[in-house]
N, C-alpha and C positions, 0 to 999 in steps of 0.2 A: 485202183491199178495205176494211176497217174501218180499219186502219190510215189508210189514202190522206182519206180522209173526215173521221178524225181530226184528221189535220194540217192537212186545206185548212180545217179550220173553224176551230183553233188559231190559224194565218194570218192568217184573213180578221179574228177578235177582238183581235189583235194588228193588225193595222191599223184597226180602226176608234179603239181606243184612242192609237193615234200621232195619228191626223187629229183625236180630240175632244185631246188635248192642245194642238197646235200651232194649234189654230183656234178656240181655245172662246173668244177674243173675238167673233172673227166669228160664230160661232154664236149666241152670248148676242145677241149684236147683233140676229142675225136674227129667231132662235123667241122671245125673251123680251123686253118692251115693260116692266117695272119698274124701278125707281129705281136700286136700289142692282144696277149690275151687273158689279161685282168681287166679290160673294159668290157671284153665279153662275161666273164664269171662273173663280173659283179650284173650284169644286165639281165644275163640269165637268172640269177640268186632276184632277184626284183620282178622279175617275170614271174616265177614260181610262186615267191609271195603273193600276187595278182589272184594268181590263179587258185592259191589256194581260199584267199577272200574272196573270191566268186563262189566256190564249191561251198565254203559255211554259209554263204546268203541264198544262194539257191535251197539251202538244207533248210534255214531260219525261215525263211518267206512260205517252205513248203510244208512246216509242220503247221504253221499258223492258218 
């Protein structure tokens, strides 16, 4: 059962990582109202990769 848990939350960190990648204009756009906001997109776009390498290692560490 911990396993199942494991994974679906692996998943779910691994998709929210793909969505801040592929959308952190739009998002910056959205949450943040500051000048310069290609230091945000790109911060977000690096955060999301983070995230998505936590979600494949929590997945890797859990099969094994």
């Amino acid at each position: 059962m911990l396993n199942i848990i494991l994974l679906l939350v692996g998943l779910i960190i691994i998709a929210v990582g793909v969505i801040m990648i592929y959308d952190a204009r739009i998002l910056t756009k959205k949450m943040f109202s500051f000048g310069d906001q290609n230091e945000a997109t790109s911060g977000l776009k690096i955060l999301g990769f983070v995230f998505s390498i936590i979600g494949v290692l929590i997945i890797f560490f859990n099969i094994q």
